[in-house]
C-alpha positions as CSV (number, residue, x, y, z in Angstrom):
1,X,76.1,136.8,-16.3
2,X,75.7,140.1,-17.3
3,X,72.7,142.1,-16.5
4,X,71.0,139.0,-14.3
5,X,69.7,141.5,-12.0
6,X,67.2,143.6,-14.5
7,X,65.1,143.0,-17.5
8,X,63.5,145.4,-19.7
9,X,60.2,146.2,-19.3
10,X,58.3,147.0,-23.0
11,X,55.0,149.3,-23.6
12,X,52.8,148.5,-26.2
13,X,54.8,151.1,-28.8
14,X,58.8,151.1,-29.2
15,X,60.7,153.4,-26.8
16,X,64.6,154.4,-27.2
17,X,65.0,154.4,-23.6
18,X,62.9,151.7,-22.1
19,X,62.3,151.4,-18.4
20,X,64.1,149.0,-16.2
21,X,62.9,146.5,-13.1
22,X,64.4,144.4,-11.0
23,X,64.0,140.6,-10.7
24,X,62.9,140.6,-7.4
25,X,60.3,143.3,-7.6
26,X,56.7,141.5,-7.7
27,X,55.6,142.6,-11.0
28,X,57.2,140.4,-13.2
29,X,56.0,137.2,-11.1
30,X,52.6,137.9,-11.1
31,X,52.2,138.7,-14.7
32,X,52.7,137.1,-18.2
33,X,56.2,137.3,-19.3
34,X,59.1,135.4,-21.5
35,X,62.3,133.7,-20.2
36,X,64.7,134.8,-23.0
37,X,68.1,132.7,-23.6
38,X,70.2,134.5,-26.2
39,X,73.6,134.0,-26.6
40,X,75.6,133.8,-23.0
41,X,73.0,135.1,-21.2
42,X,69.2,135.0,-20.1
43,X,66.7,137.5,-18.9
44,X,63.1,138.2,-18.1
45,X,61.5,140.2,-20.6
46,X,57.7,141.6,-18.9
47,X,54.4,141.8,-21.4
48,X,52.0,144.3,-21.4
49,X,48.4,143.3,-21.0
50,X,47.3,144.4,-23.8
51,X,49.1,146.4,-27.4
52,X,51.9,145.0,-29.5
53,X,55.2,143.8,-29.1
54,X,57.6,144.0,-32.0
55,X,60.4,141.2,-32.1
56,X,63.4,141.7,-34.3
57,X,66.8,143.3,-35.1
58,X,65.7,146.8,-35.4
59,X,67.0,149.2,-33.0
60,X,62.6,150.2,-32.5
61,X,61.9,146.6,-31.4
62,X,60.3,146.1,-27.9
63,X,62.8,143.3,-27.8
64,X,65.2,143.5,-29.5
65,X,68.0,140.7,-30.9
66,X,71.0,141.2,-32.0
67,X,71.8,138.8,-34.4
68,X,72.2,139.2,-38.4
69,X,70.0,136.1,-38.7
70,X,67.3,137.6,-37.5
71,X,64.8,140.3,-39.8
72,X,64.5,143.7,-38.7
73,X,61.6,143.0,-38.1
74,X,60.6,139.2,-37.4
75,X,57.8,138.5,-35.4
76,X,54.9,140.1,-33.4
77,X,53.5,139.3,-30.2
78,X,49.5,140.3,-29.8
79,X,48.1,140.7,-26.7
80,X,44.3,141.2,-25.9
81,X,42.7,140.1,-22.4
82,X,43.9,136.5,-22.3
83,X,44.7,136.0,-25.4
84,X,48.4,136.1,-26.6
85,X,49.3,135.7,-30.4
86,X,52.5,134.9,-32.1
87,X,52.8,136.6,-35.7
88,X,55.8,135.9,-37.9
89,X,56.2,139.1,-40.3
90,X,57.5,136.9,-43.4
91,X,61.2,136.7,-42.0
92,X,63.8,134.7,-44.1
93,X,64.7,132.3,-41.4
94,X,61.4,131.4,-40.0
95,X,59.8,131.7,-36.2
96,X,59.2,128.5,-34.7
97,X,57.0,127.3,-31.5
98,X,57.4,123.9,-30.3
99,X,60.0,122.9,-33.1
100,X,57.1,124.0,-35.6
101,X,57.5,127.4,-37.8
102,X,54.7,129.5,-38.0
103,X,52.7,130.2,-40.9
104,X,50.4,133.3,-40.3
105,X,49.1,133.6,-36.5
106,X,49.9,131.2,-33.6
107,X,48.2,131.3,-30.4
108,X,50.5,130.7,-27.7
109,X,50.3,128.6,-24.8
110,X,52.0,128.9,-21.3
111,X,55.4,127.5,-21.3
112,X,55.6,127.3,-25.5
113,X,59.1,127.7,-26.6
114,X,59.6,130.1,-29.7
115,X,62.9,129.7,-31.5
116,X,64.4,132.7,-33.5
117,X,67.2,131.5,-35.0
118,X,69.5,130.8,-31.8
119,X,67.1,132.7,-29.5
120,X,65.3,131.1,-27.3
121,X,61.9,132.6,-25.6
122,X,59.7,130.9,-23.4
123,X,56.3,132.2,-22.6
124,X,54.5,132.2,-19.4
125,X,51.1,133.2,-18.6
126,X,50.3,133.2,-14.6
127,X,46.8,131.1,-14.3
128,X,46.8,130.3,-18.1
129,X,44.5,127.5,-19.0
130,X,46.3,124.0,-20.3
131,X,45.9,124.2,-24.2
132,X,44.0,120.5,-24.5
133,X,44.1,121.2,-28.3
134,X,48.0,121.2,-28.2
135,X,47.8,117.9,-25.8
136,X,49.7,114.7,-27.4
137,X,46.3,112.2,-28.5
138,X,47.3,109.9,-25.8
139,X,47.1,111.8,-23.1
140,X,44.1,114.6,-24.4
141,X,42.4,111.5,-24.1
142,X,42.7,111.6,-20.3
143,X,41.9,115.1,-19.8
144,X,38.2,115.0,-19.4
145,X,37.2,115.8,-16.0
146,X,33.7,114.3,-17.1
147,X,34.9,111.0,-18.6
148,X,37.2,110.1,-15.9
149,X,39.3,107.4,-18.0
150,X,41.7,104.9,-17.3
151,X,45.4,106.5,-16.9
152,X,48.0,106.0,-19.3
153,X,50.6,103.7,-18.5
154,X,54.4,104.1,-20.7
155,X,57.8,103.1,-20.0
156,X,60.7,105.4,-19.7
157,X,64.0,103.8,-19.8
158,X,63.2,101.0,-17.3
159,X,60.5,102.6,-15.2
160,X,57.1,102.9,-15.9
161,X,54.7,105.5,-15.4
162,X,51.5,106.1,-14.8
163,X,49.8,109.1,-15.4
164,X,46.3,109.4,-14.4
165,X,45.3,112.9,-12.0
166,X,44.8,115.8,-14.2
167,X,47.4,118.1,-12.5
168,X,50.2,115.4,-13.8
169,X,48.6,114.9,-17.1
170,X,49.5,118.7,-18.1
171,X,52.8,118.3,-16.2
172,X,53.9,115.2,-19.2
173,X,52.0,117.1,-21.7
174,X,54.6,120.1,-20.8
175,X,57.5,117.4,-21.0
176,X,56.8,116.4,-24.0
177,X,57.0,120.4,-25.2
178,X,60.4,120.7,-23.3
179,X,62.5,117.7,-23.8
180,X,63.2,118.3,-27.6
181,X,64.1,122.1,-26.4
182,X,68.2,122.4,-25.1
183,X,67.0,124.4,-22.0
184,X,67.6,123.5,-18.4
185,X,64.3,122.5,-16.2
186,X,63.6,122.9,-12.6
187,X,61.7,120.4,-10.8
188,X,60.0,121.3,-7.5
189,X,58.2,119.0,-4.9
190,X,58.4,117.3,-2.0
191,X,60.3,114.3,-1.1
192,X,59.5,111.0,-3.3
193,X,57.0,112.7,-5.4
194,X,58.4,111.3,-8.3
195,X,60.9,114.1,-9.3
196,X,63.6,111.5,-10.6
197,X,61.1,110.0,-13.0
198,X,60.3,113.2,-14.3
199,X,63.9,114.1,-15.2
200,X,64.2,110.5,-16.6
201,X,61.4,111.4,-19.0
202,X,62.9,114.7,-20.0
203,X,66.1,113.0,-20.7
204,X,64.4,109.7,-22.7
205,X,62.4,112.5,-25.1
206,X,65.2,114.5,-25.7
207,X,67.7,114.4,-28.5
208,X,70.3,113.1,-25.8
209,X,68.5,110.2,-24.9
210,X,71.1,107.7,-26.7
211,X,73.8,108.4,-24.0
212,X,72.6,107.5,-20.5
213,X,71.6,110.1,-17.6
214,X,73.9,111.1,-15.4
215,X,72.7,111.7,-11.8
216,X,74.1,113.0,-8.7
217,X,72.0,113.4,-4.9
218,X,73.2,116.9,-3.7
219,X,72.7,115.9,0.1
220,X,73.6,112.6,-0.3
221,X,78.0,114.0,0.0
222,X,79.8,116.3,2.2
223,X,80.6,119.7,0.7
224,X,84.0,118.8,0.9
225,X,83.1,115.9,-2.2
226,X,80.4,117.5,-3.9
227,X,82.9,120.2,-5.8
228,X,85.7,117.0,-6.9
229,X,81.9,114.9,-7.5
230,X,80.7,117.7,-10.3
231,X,83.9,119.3,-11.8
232,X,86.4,116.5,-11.3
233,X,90.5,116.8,-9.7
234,X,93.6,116.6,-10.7
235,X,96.0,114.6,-9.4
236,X,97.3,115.8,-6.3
237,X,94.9,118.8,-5.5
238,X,93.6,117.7,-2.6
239,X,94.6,115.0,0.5
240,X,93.4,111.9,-1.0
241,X,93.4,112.9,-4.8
242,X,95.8,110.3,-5.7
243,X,95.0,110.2,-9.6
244,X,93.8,113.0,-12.1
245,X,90.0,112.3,-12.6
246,X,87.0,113.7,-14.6
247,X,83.8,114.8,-12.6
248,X,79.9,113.8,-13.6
249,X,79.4,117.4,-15.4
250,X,82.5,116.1,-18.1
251,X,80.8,112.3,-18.4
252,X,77.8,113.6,-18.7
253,X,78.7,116.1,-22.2
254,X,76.5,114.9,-24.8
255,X,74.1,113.8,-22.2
256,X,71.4,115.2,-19.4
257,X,72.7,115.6,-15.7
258,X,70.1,115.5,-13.2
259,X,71.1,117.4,-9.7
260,X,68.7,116.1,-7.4
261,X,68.2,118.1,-4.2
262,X,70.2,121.4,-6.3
263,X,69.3,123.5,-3.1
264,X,71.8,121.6,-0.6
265,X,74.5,123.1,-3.2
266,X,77.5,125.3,-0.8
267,X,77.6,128.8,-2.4
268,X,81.1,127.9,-4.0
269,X,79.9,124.8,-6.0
270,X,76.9,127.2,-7.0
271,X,79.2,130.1,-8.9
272,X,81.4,127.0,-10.3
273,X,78.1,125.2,-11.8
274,X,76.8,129.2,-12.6
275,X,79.9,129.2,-14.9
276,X,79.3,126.1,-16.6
277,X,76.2,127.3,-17.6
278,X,77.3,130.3,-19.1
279,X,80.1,129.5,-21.2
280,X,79.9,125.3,-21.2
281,X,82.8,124.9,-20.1
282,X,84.0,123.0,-16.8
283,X,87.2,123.6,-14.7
284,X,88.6,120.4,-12.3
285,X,89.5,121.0,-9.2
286,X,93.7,121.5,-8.6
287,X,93.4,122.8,-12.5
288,X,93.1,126.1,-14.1
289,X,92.3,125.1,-17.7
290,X,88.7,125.2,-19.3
291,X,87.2,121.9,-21.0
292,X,84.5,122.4,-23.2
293,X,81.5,120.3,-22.1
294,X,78.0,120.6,-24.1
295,X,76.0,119.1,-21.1
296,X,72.0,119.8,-20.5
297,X,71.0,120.2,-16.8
298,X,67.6,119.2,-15.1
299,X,67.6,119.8,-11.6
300,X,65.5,118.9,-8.7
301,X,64.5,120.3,-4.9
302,X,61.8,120.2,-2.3
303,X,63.4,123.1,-1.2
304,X,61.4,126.6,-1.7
305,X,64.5,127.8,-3.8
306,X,62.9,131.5,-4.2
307,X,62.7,131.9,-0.3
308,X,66.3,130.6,0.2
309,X,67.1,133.2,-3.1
310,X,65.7,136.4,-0.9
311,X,67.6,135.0,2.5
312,X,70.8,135.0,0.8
313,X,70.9,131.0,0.5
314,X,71.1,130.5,-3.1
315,X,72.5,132.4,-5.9
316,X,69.7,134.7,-8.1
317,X,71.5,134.1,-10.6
318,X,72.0,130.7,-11.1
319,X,68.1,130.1,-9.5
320,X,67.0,132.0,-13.1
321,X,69.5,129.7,-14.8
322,X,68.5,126.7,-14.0
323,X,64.8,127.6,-14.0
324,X,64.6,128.3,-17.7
325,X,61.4,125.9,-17.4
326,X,59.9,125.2,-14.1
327,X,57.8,121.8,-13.2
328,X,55.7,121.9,-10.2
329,X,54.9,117.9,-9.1
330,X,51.5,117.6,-6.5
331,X,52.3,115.9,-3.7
332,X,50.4,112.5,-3.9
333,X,47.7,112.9,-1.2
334,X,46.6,115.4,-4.3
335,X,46.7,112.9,-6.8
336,X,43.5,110.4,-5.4
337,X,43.1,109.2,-9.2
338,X,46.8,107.9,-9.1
339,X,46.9,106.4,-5.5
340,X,45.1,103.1,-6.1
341,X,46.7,102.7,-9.2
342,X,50.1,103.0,-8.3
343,X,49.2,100.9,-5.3
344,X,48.0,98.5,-7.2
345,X,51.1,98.4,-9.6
346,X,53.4,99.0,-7.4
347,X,51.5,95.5,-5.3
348,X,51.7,93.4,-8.2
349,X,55.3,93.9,-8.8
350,X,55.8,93.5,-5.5
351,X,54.3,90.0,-5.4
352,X,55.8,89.0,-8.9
353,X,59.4,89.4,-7.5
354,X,58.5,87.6,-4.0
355,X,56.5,84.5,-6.6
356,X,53.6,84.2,-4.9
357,X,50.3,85.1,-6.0
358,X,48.9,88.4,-6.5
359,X,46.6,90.2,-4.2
360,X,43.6,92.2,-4.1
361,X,43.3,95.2,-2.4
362,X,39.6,95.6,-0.6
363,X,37.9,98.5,0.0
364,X,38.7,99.3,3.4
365,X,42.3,98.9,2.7
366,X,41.6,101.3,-0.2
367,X,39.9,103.9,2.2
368,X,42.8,103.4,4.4
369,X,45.5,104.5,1.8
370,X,43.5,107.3,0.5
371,X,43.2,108.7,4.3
372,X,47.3,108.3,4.9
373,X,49.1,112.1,4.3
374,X,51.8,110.0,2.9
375,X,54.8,112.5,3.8
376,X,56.8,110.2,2.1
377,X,55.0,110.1,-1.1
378,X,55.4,107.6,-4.0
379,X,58.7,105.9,-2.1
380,X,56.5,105.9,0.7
381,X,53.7,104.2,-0.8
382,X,56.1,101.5,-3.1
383,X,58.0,100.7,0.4
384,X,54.4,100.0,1.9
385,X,53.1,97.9,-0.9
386,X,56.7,95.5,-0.9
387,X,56.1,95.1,2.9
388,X,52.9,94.1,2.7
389,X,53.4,91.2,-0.6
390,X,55.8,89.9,1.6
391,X,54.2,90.3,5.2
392,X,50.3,89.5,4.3
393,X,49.5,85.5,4.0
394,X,46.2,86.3,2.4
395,X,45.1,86.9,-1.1
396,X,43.8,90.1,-0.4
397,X,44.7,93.3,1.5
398,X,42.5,94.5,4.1
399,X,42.2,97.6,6.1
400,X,43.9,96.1,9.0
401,X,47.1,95.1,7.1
402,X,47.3,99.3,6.3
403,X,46.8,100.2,9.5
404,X,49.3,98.1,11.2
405,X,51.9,99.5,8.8
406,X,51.0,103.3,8.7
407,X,48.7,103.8,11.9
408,X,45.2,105.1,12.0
409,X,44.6,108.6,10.3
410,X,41.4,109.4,12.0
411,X,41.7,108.1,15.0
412,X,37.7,108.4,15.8
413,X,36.7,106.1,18.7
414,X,34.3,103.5,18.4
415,X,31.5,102.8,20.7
416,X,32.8,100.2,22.1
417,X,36.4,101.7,22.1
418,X,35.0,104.5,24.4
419,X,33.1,101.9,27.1
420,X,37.0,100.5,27.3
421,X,38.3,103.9,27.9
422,X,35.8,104.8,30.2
423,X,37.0,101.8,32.6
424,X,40.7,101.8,31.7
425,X,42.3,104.8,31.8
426,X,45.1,104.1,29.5
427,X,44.9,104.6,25.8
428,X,46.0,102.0,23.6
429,X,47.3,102.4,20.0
430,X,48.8,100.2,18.0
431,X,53.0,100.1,19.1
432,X,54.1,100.3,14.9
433,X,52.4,103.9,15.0
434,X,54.3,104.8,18.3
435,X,57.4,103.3,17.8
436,X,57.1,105.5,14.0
437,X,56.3,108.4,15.3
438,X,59.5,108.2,17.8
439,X,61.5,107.6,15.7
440,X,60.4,110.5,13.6
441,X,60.6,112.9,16.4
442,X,64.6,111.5,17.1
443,X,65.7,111.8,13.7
444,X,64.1,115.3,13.9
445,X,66.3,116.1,16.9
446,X,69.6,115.1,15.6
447,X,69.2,116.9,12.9
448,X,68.5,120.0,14.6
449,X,71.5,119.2,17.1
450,X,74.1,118.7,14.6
451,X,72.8,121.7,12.4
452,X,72.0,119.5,9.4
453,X,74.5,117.1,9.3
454,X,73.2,113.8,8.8
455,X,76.8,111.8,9.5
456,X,77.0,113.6,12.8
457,X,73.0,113.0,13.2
458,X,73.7,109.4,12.4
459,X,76.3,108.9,14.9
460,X,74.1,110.6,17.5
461,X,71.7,107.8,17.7
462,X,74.4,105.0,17.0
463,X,72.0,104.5,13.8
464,X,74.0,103.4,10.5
465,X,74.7,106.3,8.5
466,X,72.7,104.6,5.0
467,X,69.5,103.6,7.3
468,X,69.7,107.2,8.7
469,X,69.6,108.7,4.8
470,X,66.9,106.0,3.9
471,X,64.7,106.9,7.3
472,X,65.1,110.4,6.9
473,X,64.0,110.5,3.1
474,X,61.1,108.2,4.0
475,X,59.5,110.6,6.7
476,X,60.2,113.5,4.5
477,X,62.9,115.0,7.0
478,X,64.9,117.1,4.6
479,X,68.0,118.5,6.1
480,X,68.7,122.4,6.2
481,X,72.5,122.7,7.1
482,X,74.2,125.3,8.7
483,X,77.5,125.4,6.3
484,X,79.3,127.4,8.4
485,X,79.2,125.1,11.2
486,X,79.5,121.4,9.1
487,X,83.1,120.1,9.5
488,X,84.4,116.7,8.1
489,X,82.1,114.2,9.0
């Protein structure tokens, strides 16, 4: 990609020799600024915090595009405190944000998408405040800290989702903004957060959505597979590669490919997929022709992909690729307005598929699953729920029932816990917390021992390899690999 390292940096007045930064230097991040995709590439552009900045063909433009289509002089950005403007200067082709052109001023909104022909610029303000006039009417009517409504409950493809905490509120609002937009999306968070459902919706909004999603788990194959997975082989490129076939980024043309844990990508597969972003095109493993693909990519990690960026981990350039948009999800011992509710859905379900009646879940069971950290999240909490529809005899769901499952949280004595205690020197806990927390702290150490490598890890503790992935996503143990020491597994 040419000039990925640098953007320009633009005054409040045209320059002919405007001043240069790097990516990495601090400024940028901190401040307001547009993602620009023109053409093959895509840069950072800076704003000012206050003045003008001229958007056109003209030579005198702060940012300049090169592209006949565009007027000399096309649009203007106004900046003023917090306040950023959009003015179209009566250009033939139009300015558009969101998909809507601009008739006279436009104030923007972070993460709005303006189009200029086939420009693409996407603003974002650091700390901006969620534009609740822009909001879709079903979910602006959630937004009121004061009213504290009911959540809003949809379907995407065969999921449903329930949006209720006011952090994931914006979060769909911003999909909604995005999905119609052919940019690539980042989705950060931790493990079972609900990063797959987000890249479902994106996919079910978009223009692609009549072709299905095609997903891939980054960490869930060697290195060794994950190149023939993506790009595809022909036939005899490799041991094994007993027939020419296409990879996931080829089925997926026409369609949305979700790369789930990106950050577990080897540094070769990273320049491969870098190259498919730049020129759409896709080149099979054993081959050395091109095939034009037109493929749109949301990718996922818990990773922090910006730390693993400065250690030399993951490429820059292909971080600020596939970041053209960036969702953050909140953990869900943030989102208290979502827990019960998802419990509760999540319970019914639950009980539907085992037949037998529903249940209620009490108060102190309530308390219980507001107290849990849940380091596994939304799988975390759905695995709890079916164990307890099928577990529980009784129509409704008591504190006890939690804490057998999960363990205490606060693990404050009672009286009469501390008159046992005073005559019996051993402490007693319940053995499903114990046994939990062992087998946390194993798991832990064989990944450490074999550097990552969850086959190897698997093996260690004679533990089948699929209940060692499942165990190790549930207690939030992501794997950091050491790919110069991973062999076959």
């Amino acid at each position: 990609m040419e000039d990925s390292n640098e953007v320009l940096s633009v005054g409040s007045t045209p320059s002919d020799q405007p001043m240069r930064i790097h990516e990495d230097d601090p400024a940028w991040a901190s401040r307001r600024h547009l993602l620009v995709f023109g053409g093959a590439s895509s840069w950072l552009f800076p704003l000012p915090a206050t003045g003008d900045v001229v958007i056109g063909r003209s030579e005198s433009a702060n940012l300049r595009i090169d592209d006949a289509s565009v007027s000399r002089q096309h649009a203007r950005l106004v900046l003023d405190g917090d306040s950023v403007t959009l003015v179209d200067l009566g250009s033939h082709n139009g300015t558009f944000v969101n998909k809507l052109r601009v008739t006279g001023r436009r104030v923007l909104q972070s993460n709005d998408v303006i189009t200029i022909h086939t420009t693409m610029l996407i603003f974002h303000a650091a700390g901006a405040p969620v534009n609740t006039a822009a909001t879709p009417p079903h979910i602006a009517a959630m937004g009121s800290e004061r009213a504290r409504p009911a959540a809003t409950l949809s379907t995407l493809s065969t999921q449903r989702v329930i949006v209720a905490d006011p952090a994931v509120v914006r979060i769909y609002d911003l999909i909604e903004r995005l999905a119609p937009v052919d940019i690539p999306v980042l989705i950060t968070g931790e493990t079972g957060c609900g990063k797959e459902l987000v890249a479902t919706a994106i996919h079910s909004l978009s223009p692609r959505s009549s072709k299905p999603l095609i997903s891939l788990n980054c960490a869930a194959l060697h290195d060794s597979l994950i190149e023939s997975e993506l790009f595809g082989h022909e036939k005899g490129a490799f041991s094994g590669a007993i027939a020419t076939r296409s990879g996931l980024i080829e089925a997926a043309s026409g369609s949305t490919l979700f790369l789930d844990e990106v950050g577990e990508l080897a540094p070769a597969v990273q320049a491969k997929l870098l190259r498919v972003l730049e020129v759409h095109r896709v080149t099979r493993v054993g081959d050395n022709r091109e095939r034009e693909v037109d493929v749109r990519i949301v990718a996922a990690t818990n990773r922090d992909l910006e730390a693993d960026v400065a250690a030399g981990r993951f490429r820059r350039d292909l971080y600020f690729r596939l970041s053209g948009a960036t969702l953050h999800l909140p953990p869900l011992r943030q989102r208290t307005r979502e827990l019960p509710l998802m419990a509760s859905a999540f319970l019914d379900d639950a009980c539907r598929r085992n037949g037998r009646s529903l249940m209620r879940i009490s108060e102190g069971a309530l308390a219980a699953l507001v107290e849990h950290t849940w380091p596994g999240n939304v799988r975390e909490l759905k695995n709890l729920m079916q164990y307890l529809a099928a577990t529980v005899t009784s129509d409704v769901m008591l504190a006890s029932h939690v804490h057998e499952r999960i363990g205490r949280v606060h693990n404050t004595p009672s009286p009469r816990a501390s008159q046992v205690t005073a005559t019996d020197p051993r402490q007693f806990r319940p053995l499903a917390d114990e046994l939990r927390e062992l087998e946390i702290t194993r798991i832990r150490e064989a990944l450490e021992a074999t550097g990552g490598n969850q086959t190897r890890a698997a093996q260690l503790l004679a533990m089948p390899v699929r209940t060692f992935f499942e165990k190790a996503k549930q207690y939030g143990l992501n794997p950091r690999r050491k790919r110069e020491d991973d062999g076959p597994a």
